[in-house]
N, C-alpha and C positions, 0 to 999 in steps of 0.2 A: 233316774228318770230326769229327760231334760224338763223345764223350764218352761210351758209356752206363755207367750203373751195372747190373751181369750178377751176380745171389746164382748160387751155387754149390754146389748140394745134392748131395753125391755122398758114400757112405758109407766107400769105399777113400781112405785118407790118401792113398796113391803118386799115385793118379787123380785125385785130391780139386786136391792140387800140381801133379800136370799140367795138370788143367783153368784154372788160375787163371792160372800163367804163358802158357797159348798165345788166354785171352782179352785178357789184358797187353799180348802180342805184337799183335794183333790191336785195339789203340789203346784198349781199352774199362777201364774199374775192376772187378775182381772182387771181390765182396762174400761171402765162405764164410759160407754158412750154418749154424750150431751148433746145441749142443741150447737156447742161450736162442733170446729173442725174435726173429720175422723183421724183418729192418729194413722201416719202412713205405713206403716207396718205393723201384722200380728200374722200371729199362725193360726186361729181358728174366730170364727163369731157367733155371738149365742142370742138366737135372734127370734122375738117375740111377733109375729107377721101379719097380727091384725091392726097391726098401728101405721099409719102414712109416716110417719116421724119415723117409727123402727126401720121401715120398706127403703126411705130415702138415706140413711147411715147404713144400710147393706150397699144401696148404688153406689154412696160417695166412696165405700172403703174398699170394693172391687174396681174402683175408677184407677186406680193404685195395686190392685192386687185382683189382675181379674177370677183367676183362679182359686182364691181365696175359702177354703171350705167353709160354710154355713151351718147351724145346726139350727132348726127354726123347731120352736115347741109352741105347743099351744091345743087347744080341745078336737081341731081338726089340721088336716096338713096344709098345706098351700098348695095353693092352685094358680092356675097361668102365667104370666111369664117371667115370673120369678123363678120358677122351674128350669127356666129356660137360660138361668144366667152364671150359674156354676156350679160345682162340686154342694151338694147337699144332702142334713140327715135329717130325720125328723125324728121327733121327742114327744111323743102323749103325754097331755096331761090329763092324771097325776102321774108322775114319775116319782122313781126312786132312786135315792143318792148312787146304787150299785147299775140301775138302766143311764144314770147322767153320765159314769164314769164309762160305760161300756161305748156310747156313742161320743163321747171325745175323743176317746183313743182309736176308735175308728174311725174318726174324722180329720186327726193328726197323722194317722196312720202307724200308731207308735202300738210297742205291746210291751207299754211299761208295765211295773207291778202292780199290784194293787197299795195304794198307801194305809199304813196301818189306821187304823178308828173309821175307813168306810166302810160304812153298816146300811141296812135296805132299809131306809127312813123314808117315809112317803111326804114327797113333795106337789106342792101344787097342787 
């Protein structure tokens, strides 16, 4: 399984640490995204899209990467024109470690394996 580098835009610290350790788990580099600069390159984003902070680190890091896939989770999807600005999947929450893994790898486009110890843990 390659590698990807995954920024991690989510405004909940507690969420923020969970998201990072279960993309960890999940074989891949979690990159948290802050209030500085977006780093200029990653292969996927895990993006939280009730927050204006989360909305403006997807515009900065597709300003670099327009086609950049998204994966936006939250209790309902996004709406307007964020829709309209690249490659995106969406994530109900609560999810589970085995739905988190299934929309990365379809959003990397990869059919890596499954890595050993992910189990359907309910997240969020």
């Amino acid at each position: 399984m390659t590698k990807a580098q995954v920024l991690v835009s989510e405004s909940d610290p507690d969420v923020r640490r969970l998201l990072v350790l279960l993309v960890e788990k999940l074989g891949h580099q979690a990159i948290v995204v802050g209030s500085g600069a977006v780093p200029p390159s990653a292969d996927l984003m895990l993006l939280e899209p009730e927050s204006a902070v989360c909305l403006e680190h997807a515009r900065l890091a597709r300003l670099g990467s327009p086609k950049l896939p998204v994966v936006s989770f939250g209790l309902l999807p996004p709406q307007g024109r964020f829709l309209a600005d690249g490659p995106l999947e969406y994530l109900p929450k609560p999810f589970t470690m085995e739905h988190l893994r299934e929309v990365v790898e379809r959003a990397l486009g990869s059919n890596a394996p499954r890595p050993a110890g992910c189990t359907a843990e309910r997240v969020g």
